[in-house]
Backbone as CSV, one residue per row, in Angstrom:
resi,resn,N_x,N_y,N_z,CA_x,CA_y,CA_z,C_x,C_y,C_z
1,UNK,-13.187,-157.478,-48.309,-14.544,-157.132,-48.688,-15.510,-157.464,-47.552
2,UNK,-16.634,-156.546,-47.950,-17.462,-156.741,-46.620,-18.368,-158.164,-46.729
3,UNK,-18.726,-158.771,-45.567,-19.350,-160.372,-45.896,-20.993,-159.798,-45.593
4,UNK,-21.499,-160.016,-47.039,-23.166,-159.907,-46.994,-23.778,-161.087,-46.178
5,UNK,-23.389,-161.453,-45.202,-24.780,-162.435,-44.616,-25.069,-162.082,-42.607
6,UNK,-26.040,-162.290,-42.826,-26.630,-162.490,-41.038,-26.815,-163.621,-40.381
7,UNK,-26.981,-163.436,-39.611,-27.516,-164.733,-38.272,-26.733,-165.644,-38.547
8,UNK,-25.257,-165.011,-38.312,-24.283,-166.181,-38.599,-23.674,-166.318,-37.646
9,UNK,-22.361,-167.203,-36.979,-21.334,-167.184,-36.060,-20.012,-166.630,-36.394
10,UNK,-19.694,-165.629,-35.932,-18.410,-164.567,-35.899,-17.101,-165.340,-35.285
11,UNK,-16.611,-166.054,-35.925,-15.295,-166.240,-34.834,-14.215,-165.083,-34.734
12,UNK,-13.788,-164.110,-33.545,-13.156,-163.149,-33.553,-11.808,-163.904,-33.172
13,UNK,-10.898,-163.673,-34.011,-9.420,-164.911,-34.115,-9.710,-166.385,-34.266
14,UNK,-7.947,-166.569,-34.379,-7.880,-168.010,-34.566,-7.205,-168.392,-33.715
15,UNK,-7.286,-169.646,-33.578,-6.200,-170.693,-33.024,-6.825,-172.227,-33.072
16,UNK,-5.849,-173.012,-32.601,-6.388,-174.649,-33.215,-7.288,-174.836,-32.816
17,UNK,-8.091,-174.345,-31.844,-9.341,-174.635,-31.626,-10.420,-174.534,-32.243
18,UNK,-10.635,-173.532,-33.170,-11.187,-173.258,-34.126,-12.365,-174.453,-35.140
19,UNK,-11.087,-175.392,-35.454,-11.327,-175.530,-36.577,-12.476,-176.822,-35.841
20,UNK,-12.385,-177.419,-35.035,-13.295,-178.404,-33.990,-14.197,-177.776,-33.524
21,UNK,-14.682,-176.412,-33.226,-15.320,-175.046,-32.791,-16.415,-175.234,-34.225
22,UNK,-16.363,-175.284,-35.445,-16.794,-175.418,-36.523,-17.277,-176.683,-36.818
23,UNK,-16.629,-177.458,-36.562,-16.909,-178.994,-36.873,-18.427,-179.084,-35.714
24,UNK,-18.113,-178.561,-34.344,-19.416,-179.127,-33.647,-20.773,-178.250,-34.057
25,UNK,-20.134,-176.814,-34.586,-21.665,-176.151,-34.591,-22.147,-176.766,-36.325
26,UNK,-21.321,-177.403,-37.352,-22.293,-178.008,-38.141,-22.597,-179.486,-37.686
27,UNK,-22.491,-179.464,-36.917,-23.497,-180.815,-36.401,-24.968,-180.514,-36.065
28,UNK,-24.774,-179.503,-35.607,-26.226,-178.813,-35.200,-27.533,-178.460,-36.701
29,UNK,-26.522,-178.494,-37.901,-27.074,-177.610,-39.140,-27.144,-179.342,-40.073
30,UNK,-27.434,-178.674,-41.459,-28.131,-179.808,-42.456,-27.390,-179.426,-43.610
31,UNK,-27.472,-179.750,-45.250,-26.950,-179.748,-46.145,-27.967,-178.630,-46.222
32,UNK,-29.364,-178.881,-46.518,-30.088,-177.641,-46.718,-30.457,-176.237,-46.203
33,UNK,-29.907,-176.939,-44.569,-29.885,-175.803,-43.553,-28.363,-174.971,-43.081
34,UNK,-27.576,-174.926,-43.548,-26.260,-175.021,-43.342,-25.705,-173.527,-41.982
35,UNK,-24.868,-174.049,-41.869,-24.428,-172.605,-40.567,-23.317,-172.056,-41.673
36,UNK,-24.294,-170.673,-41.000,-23.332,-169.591,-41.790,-22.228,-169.205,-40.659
37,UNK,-20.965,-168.943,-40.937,-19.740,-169.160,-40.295,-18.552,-168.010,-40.955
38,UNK,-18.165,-166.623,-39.861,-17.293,-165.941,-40.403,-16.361,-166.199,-39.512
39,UNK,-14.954,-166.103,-40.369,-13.590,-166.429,-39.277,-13.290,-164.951,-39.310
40,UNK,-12.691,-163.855,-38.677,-12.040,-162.940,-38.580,-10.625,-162.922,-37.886
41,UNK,-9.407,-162.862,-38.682,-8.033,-163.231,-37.856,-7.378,-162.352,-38.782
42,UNK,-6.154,-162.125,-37.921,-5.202,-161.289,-38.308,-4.401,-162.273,-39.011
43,UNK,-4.205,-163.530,-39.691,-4.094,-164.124,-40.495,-3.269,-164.099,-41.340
44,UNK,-1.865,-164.408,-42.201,-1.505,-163.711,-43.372,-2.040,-164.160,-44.586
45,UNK,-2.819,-164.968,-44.664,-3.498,-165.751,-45.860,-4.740,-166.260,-45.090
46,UNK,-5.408,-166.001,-45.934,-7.440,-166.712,-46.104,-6.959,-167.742,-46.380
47,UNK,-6.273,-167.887,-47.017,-6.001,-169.823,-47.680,-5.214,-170.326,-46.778
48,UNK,-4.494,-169.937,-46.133,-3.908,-170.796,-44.930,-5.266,-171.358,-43.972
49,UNK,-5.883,-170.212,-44.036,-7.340,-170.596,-42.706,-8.003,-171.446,-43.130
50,UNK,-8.286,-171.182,-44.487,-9.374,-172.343,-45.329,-8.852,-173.458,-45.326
51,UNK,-7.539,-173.613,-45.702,-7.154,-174.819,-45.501,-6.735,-175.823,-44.562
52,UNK,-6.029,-174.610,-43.387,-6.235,-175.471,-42.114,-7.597,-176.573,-41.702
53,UNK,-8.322,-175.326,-42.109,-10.379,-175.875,-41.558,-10.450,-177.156,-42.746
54,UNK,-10.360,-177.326,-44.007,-10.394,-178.248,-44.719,-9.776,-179.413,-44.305
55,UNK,-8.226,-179.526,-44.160,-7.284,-180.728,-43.516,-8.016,-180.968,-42.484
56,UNK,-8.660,-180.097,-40.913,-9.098,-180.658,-39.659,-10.545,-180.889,-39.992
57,UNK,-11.675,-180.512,-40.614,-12.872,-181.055,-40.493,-13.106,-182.034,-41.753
58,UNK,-14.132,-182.931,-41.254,-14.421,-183.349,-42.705,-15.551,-183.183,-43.538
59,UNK,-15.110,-183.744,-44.908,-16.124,-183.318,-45.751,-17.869,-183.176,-45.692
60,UNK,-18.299,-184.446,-44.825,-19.592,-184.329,-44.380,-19.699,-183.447,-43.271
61,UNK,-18.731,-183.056,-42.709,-19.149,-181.664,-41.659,-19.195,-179.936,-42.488
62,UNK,-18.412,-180.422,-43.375,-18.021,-179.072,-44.065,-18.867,-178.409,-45.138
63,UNK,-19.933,-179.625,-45.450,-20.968,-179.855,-46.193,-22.279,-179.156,-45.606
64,UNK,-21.860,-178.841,-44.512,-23.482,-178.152,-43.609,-22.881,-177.190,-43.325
65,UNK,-21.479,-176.154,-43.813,-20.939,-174.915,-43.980,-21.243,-174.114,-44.555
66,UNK,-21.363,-173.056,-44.626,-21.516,-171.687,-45.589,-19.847,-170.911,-44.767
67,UNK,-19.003,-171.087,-45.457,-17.935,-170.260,-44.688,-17.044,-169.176,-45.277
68,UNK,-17.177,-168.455,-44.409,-16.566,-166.860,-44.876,-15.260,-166.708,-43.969
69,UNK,-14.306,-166.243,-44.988,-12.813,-165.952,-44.249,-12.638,-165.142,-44.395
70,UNK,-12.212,-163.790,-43.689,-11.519,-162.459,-43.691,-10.585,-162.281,-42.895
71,UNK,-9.350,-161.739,-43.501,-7.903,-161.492,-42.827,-8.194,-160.294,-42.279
72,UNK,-8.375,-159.689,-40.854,-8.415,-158.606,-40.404,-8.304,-158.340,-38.835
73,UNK,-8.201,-157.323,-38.241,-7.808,-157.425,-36.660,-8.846,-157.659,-35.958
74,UNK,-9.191,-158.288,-34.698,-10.955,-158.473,-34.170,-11.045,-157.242,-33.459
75,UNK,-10.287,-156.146,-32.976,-10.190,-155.705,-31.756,-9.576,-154.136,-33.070
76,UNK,-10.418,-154.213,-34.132,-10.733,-153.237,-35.064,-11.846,-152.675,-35.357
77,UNK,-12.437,-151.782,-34.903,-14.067,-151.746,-35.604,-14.929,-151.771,-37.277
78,UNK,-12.981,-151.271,-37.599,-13.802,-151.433,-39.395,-13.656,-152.746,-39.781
79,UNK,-12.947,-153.656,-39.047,-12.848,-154.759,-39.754,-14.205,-156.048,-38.978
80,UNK,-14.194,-155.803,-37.345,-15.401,-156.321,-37.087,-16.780,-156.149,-38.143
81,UNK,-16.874,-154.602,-38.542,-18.065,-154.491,-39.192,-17.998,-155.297,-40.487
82,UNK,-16.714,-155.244,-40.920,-16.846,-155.853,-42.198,-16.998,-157.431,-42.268
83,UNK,-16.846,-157.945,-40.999,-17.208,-159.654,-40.962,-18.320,-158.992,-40.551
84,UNK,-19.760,-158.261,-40.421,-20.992,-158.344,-40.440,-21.037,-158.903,-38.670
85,UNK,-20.375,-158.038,-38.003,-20.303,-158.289,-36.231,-21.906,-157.660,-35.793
86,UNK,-22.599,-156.803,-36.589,-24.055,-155.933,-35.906,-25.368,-157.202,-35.946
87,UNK,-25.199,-158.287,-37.343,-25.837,-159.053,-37.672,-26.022,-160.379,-37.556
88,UNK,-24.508,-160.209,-36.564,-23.983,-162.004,-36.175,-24.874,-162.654,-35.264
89,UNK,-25.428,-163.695,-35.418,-26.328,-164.263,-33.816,-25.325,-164.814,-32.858
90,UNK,-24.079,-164.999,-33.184,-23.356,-165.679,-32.208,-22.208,-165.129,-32.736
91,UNK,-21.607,-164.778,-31.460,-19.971,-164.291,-30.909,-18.608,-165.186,-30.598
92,UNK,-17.913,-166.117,-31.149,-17.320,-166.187,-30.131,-15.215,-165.607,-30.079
93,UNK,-15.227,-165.251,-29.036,-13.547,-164.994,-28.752,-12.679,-165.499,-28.607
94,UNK,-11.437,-166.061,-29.460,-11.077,-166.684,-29.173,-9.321,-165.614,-29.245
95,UNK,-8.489,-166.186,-28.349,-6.952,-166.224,-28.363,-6.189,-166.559,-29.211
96,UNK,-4.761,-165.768,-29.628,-4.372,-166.088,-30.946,-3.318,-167.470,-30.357
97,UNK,-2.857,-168.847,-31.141,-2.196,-169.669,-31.055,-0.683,-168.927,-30.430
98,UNK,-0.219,-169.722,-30.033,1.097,-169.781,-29.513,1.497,-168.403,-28.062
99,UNK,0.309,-167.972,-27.603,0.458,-166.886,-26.579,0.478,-168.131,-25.095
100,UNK,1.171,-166.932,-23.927,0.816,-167.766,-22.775,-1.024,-167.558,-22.450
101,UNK,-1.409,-168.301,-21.116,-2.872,-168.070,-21.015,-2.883,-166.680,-20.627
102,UNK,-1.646,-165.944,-19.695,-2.286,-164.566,-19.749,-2.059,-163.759,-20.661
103,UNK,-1.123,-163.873,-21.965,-1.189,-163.267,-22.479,-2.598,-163.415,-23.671
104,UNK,-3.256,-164.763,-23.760,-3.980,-165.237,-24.712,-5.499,-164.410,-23.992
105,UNK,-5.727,-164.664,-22.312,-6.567,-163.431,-22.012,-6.739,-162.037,-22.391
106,UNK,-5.612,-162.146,-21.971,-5.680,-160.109,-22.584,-6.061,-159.971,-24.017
107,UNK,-5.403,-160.927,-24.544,-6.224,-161.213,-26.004,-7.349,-160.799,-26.512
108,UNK,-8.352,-162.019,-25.759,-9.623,-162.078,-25.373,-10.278,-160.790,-25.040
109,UNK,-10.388,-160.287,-23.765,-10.011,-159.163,-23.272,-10.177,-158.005,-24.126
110,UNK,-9.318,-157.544,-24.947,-9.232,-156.709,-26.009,-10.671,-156.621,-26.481
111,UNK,-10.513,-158.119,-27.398,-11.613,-158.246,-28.374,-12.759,-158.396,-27.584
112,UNK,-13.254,-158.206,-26.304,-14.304,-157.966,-25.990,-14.492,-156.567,-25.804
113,UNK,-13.417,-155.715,-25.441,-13.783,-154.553,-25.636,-13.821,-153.479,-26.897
114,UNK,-13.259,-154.874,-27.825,-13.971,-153.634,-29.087,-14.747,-154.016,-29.589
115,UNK,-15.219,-155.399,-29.057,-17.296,-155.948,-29.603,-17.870,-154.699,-29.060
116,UNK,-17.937,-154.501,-27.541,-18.576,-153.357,-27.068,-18.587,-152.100,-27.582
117,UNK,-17.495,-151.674,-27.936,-17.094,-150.450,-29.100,-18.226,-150.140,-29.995
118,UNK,-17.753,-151.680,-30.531,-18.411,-151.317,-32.052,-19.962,-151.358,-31.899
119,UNK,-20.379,-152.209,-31.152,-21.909,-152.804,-31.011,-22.152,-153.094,-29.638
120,UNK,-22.506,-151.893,-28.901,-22.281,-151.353,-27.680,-23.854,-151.855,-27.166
121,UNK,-24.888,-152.221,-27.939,-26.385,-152.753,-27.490,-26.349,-154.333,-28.010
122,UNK,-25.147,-154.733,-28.540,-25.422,-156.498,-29.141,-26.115,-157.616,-28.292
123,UNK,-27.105,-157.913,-28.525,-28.191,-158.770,-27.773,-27.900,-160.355,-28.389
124,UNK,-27.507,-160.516,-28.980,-26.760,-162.265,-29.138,-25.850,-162.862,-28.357
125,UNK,-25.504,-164.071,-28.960,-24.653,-164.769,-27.573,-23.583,-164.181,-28.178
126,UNK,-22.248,-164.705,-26.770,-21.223,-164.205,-27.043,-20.530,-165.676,-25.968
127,UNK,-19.745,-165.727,-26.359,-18.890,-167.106,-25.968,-17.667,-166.516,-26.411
128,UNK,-16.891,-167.163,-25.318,-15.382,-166.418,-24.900,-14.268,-167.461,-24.626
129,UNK,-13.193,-167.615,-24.895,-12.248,-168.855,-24.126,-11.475,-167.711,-22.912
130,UNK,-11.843,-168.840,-22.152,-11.742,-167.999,-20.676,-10.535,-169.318,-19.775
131,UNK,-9.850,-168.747,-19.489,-8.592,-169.289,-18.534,-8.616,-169.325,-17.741
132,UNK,-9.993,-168.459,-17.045,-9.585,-168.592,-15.074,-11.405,-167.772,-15.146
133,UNK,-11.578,-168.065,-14.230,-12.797,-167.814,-13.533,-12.730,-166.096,-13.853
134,UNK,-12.115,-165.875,-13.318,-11.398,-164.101,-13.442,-11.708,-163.193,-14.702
135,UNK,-11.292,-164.246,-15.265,-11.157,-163.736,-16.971,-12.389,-163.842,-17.465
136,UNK,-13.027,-165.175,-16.990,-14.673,-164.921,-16.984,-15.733,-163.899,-16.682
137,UNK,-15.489,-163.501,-15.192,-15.750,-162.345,-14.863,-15.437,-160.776,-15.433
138,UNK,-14.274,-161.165,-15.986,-14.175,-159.913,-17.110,-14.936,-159.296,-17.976
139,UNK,-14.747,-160.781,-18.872,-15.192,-160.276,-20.251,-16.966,-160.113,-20.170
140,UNK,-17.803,-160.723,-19.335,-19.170,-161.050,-18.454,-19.245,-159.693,-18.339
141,UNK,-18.137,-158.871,-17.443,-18.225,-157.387,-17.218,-18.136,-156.141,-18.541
142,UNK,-17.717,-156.569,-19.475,-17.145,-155.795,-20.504,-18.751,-155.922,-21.392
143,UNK,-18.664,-157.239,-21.556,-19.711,-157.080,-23.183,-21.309,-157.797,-22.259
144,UNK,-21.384,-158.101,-20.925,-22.634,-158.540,-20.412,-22.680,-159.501,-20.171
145,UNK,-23.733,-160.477,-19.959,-23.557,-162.102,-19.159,-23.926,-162.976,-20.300
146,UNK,-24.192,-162.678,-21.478,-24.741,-163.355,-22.365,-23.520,-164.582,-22.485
């Protein structure tokens, strides 16, 4: 289903990084102010994700959450749209677990070129896990310097 909210953070995949990726941006937020937070992964279960993020953060971090899980490809345009990718204030890309770094780039990589796809004028940040300076310069080239 499609996720009704804006001015949220898009995570495009997973991997263990993730779930510490979440933990620091509700540090930034409040119980009343909370960060809105979509995961998008090719995933075989929402409840595996939810629960990973539950076991690694804790309850007073998880408490300044609003979090949305959708099982879907990032480097899809119907499924970007449907984590609400046109409305997101923040981007970020991440590599799926268990790849090498170049294969976890190309990863990356991908899913920056179907942010551009889909939302070819996106003026928010975009944050990337980047392996080499190179790969920096890539994705910088693909979706802009943001």
């Amino acid at each position: 289903t499609k996720v009704a909210v804006s001015d949220h953070t898009l995570f495009c995949g997973w991997n263990s990084h993730v779930p510490q990726m979440i933990k620091d941006l509700s540090s930034d937020s409040s119980r009343s102010n909370k960060a809105k937070i979509v995961v998008l992964a090719p995933h075989s279960s929402q409840e595996d994700m939810i629960d990973t993020i539950r076991d690694e953060v804790d309850p007073q971090h998880l408490a300044r959450v609003k979090l949305y899980v959708r099982s879907g490809r990032p480097v899809r345009q119907e499924d970007l749209r449907k984590a609400g990718v046109e409305r997101a204030k923040k981007i970020v890309l991440v590599g799926r677990e268990g790849l090498s770094r170049a294969e976890a780039s190309r990863d990356v990589l991908s899913r920056a070129i179907a942010l551009k796809m889909a939302v070819p004028t996106y003026k928010g940040e975009i944050i990337s896990e980047a392996h080499s300076e190179r790969d920096e310069y890539f994705v910088k080239s693909i979706v802009g310097s943001t």
